[in-house]
BAKOL-704596 format. One record per atom (N, C-alpha, C): atom name; residue in three letters; x, y, z. Coordinates in Angstrom, 2 decimals. Each point is the difference from the previous one (the first is absolute). Layout:
atome, residu, px, py, pz
CA, ALA, X, Y, Z
...
//
This chain:
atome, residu, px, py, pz
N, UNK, -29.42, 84.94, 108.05
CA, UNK, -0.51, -1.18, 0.66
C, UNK, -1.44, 0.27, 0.45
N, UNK, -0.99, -0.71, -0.27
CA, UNK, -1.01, -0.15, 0.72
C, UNK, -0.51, -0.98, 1.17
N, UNK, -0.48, 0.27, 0.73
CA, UNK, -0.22, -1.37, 0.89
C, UNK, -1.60, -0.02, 0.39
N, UNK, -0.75, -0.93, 0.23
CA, UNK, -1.22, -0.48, 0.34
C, UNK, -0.30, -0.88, 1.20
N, UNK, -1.07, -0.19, 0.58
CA, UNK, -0.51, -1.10, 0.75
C, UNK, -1.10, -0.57, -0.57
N, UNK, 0.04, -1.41, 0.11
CA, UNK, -1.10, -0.63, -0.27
C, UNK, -0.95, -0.24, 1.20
N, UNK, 0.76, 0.52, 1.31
CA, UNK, -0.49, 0.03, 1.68
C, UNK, -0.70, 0.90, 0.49
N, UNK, 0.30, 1.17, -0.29
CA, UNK, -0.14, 1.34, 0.00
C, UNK, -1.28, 0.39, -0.10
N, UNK, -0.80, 1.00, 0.57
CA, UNK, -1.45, 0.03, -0.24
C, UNK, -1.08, -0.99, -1.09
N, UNK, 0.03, -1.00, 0.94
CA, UNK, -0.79, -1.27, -0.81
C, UNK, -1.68, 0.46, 0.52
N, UNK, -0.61, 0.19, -1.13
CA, UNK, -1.30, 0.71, 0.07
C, UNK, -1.20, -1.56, -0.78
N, UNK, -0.26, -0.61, 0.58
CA, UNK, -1.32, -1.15, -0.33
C, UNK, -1.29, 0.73, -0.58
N, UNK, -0.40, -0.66, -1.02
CA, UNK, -1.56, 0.72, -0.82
C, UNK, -0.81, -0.95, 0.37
N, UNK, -1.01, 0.09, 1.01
CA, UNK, -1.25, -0.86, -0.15
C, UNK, -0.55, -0.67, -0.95
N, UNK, 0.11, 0.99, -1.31
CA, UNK, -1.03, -0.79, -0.68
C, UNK, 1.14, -0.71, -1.19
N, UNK, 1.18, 0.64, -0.27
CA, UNK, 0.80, -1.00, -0.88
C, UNK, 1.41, 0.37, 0.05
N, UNK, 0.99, -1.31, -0.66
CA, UNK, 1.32, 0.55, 0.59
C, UNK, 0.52, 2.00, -0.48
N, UNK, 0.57, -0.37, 0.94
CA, UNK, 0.89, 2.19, 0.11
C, UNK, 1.37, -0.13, -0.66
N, UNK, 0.66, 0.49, -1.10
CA, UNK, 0.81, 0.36, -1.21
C, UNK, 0.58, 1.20, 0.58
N, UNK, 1.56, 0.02, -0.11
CA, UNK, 0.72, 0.77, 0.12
C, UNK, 0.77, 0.37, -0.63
N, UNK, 0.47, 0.67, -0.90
CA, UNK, 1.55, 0.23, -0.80
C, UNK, 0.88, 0.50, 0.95
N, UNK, 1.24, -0.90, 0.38
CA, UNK, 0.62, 0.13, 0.87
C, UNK, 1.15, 0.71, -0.36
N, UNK, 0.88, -0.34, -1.34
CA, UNK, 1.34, 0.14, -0.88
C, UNK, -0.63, 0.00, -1.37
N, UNK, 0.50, 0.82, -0.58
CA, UNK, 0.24, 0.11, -1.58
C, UNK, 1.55, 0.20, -0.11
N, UNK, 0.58, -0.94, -0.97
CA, UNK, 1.41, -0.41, -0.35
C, UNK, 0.06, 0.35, -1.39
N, UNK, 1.43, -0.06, -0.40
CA, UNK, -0.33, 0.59, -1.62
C, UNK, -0.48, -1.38, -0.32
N, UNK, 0.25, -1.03, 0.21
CA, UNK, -0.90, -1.49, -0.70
C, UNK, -1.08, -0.59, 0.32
N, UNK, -0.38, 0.75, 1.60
CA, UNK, -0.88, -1.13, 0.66
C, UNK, -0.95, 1.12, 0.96
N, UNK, -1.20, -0.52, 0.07
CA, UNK, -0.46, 0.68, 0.78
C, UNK, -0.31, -1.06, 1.38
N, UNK, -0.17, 0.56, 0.87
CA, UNK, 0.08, -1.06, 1.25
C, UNK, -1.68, 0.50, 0.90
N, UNK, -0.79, -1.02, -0.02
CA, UNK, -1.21, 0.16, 1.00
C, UNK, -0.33, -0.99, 1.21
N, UNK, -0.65, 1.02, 0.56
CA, UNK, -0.52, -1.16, 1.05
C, UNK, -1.31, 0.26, 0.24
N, UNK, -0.39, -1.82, -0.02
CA, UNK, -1.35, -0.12, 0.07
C, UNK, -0.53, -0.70, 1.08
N, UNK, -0.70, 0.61, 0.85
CA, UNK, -0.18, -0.19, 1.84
C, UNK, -2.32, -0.51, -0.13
N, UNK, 0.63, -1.59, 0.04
CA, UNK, -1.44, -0.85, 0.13
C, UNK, -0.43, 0.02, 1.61
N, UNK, -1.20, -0.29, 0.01
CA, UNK, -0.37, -0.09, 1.57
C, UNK, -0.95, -1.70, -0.66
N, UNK, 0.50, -0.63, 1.26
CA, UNK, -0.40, -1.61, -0.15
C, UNK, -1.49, -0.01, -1.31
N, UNK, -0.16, -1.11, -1.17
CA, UNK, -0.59, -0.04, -0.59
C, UNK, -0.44, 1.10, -1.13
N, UNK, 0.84, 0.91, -0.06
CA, UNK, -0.09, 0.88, -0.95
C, UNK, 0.56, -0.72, -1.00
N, UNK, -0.11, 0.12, -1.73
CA, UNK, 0.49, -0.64, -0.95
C, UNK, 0.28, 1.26, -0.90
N, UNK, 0.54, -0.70, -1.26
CA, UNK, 0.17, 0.71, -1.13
C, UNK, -0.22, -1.06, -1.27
N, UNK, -1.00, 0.27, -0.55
CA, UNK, -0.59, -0.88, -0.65
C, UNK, 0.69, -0.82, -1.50
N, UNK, -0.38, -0.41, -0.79
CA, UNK, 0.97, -0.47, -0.84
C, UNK, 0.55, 1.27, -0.89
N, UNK, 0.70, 0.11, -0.65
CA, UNK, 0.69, 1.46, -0.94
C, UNK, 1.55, -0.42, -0.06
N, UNK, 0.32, 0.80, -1.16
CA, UNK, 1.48, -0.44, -0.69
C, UNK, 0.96, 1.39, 0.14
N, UNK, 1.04, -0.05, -0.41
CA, UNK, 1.03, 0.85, -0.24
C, UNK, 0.60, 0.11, -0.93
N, UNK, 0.15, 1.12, -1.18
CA, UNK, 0.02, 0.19, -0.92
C, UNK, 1.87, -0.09, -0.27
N, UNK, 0.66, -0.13, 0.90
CA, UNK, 1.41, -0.05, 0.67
C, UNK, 0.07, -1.15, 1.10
N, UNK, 1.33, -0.66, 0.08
CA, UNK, 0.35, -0.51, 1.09
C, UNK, -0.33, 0.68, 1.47
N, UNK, -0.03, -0.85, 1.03
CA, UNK, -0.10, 0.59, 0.68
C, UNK, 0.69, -0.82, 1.37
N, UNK, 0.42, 0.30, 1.09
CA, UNK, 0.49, -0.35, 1.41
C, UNK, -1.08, 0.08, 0.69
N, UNK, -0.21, -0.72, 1.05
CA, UNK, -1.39, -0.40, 1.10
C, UNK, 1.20, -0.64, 1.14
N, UNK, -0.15, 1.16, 1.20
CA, UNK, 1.15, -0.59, 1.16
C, UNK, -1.02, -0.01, 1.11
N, UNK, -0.23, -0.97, 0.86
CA, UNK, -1.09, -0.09, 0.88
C, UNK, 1.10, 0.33, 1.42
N, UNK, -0.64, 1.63, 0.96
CA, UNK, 1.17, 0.32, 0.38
C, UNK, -0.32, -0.13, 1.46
N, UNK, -1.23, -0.48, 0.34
CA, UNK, -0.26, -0.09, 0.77
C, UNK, -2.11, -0.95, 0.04
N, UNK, -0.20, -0.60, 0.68
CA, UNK, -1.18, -0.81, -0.07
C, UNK, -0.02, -1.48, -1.02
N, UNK, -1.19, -0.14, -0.07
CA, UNK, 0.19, -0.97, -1.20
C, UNK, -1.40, 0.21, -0.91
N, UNK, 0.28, -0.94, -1.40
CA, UNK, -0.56, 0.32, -1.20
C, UNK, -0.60, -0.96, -0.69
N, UNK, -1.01, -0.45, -0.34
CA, UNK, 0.19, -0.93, -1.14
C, UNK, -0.17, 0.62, -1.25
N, UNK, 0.95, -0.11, -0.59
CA, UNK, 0.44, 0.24, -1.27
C, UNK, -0.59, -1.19, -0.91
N, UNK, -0.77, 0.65, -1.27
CA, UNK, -0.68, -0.84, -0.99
C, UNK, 0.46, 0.32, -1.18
N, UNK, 0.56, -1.15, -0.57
CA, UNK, 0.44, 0.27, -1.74
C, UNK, 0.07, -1.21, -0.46
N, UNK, -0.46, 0.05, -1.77
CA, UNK, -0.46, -0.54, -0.59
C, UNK, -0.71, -2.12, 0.60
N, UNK, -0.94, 0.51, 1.09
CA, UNK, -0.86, -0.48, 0.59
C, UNK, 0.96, -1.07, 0.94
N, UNK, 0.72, 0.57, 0.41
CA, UNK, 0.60, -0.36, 1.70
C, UNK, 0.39, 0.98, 0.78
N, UNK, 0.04, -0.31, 1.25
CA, UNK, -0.25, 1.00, 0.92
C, UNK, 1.01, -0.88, 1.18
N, UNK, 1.06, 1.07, -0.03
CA, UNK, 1.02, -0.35, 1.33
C, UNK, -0.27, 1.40, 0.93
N, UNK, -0.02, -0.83, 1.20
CA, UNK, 0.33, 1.16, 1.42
C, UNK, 1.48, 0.23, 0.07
N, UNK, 0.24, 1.10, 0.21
CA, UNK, 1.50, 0.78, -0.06
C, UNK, -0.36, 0.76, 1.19
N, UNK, 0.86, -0.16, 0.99
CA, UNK, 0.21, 0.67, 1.17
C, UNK, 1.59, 0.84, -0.28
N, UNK, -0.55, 0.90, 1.10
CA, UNK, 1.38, 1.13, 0.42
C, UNK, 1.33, -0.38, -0.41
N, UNK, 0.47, 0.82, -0.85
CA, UNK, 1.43, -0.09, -0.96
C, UNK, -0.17, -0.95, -1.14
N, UNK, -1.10, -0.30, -0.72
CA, UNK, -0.17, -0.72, -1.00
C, UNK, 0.05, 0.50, -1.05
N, UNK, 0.44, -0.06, -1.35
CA, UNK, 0.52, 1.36, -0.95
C, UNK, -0.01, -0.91, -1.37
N, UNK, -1.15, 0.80, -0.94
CA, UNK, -0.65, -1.11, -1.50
C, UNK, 0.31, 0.93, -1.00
N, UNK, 0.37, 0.00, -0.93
CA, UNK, 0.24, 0.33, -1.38
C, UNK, -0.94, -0.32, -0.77
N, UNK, -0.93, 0.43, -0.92
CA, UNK, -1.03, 0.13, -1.17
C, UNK, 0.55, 0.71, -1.09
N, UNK, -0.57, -0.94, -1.12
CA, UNK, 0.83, 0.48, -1.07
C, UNK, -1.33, 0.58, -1.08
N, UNK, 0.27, 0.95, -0.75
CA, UNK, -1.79, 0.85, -0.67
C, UNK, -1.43, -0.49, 0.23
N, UNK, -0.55, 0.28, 0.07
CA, UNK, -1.36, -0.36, -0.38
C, UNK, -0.76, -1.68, 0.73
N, UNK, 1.44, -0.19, 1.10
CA, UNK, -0.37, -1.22, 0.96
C, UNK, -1.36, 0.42, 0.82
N, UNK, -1.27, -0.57, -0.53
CA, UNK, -1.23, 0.29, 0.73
C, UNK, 0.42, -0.79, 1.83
N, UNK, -0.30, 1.38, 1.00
CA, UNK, 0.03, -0.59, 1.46
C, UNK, -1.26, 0.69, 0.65
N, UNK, 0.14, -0.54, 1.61
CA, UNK, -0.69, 0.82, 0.45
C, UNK, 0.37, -0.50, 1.74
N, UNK, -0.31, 0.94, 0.80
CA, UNK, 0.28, 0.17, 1.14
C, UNK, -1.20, -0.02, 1.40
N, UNK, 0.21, -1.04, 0.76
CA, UNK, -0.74, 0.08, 1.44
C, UNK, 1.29, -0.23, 1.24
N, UNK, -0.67, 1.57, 0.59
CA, UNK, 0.81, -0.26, 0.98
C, UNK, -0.71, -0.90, 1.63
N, UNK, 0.95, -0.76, 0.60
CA, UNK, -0.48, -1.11, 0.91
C, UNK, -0.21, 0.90, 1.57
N, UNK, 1.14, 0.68, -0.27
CA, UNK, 0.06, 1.05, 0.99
C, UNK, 0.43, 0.93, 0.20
N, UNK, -0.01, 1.53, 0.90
CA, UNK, 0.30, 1.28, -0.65
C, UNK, 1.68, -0.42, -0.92
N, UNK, -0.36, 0.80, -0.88
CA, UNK, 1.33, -0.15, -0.87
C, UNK, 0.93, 0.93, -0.43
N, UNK, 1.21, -0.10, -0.36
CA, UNK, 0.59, 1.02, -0.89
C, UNK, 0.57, -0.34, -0.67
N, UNK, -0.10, 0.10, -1.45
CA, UNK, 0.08, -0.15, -1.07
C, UNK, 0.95, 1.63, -0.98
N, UNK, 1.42, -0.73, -0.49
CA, UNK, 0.54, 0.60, -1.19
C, UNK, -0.04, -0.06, -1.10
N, UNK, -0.62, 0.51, -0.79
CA, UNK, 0.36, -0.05, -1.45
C, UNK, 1.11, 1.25, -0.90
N, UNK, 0.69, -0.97, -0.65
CA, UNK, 0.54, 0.46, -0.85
C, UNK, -0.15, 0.15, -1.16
N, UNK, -0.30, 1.29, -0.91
CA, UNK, -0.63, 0.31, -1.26
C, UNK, 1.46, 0.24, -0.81
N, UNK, -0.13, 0.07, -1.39
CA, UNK, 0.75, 0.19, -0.87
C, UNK, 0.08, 1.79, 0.07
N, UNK, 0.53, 1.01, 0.03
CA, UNK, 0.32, 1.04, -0.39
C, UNK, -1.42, 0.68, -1.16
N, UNK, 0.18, -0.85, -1.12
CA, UNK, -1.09, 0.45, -0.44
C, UNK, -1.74, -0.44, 0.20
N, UNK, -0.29, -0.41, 0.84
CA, UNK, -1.33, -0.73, 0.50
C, UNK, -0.33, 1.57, 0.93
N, UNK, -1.42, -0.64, -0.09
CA, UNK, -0.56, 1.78, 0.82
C, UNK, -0.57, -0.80, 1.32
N, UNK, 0.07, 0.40, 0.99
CA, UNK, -0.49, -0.48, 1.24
C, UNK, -1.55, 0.08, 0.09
N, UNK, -0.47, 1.36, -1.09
CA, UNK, -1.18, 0.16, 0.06
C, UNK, -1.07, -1.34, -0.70
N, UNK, 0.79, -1.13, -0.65
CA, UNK, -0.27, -0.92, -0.09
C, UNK, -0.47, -0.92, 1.44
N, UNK, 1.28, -0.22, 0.73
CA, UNK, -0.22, -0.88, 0.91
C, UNK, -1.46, 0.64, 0.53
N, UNK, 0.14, 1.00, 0.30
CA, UNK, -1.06, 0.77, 1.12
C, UNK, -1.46, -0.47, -0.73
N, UNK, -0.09, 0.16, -1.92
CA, UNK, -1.78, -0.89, -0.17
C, UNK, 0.15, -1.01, 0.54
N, UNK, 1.08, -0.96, -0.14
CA, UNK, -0.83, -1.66, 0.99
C, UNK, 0.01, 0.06, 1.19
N, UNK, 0.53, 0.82, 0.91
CA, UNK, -0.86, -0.19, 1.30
C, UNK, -1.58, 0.20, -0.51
//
């Protein structure tokens, strides 16, 4: 068994959101991505599905040119290569869920 916090030493980057690998599963890898108000993540795709659980703050979430605010416990499914992108409204925390084979070292170029 492994266990994680997404609570747990929450560390904010001044200059852009802070990436964590929290869990690696044999299918899934699990991150968390900790915005401080107005930080974004600009448009970029996923070469895999992916999970986006807003676990705390809120978000506007942008895909294929609409943009819903998703507050705390709000939880989106993307299916390949769905171009999005991310502003957070206020400090945030943000889960993503990667496919097993996706490299995190991906997520980490679009910050």
């Amino acid at each position: 068994m492994n266990i994680a916090s997404f609570f747990e030493d929450i560390k904010f980057n001044d200059e852009k959101p802070a990436l964590s690998l929290l869990l690696e599963t044999d299918f899934s890898k699990e991150i968390r991505i900790v915005f401080k108000e107005g930080q974004t993540m600009e448009d970029h795709q996923a070469p895999f599905a992916i999970i986006v659980h807003i676990v705390e703050g809120i978000i506007d979430f942008g895909v294929s040119g609409e943009v819903r605010r998703l507050d705390s416990g709000h939880i989106l499914s993307l299916k390949p290569h769905e171009v999005h992108n991310l502003t957070a409204i206020v400090d945030s925390v943000v889960r993503l869920t990667l496919s097993k084979t996706d490299s995190v070292k991906r997520v980490k170029e679009v910050l």
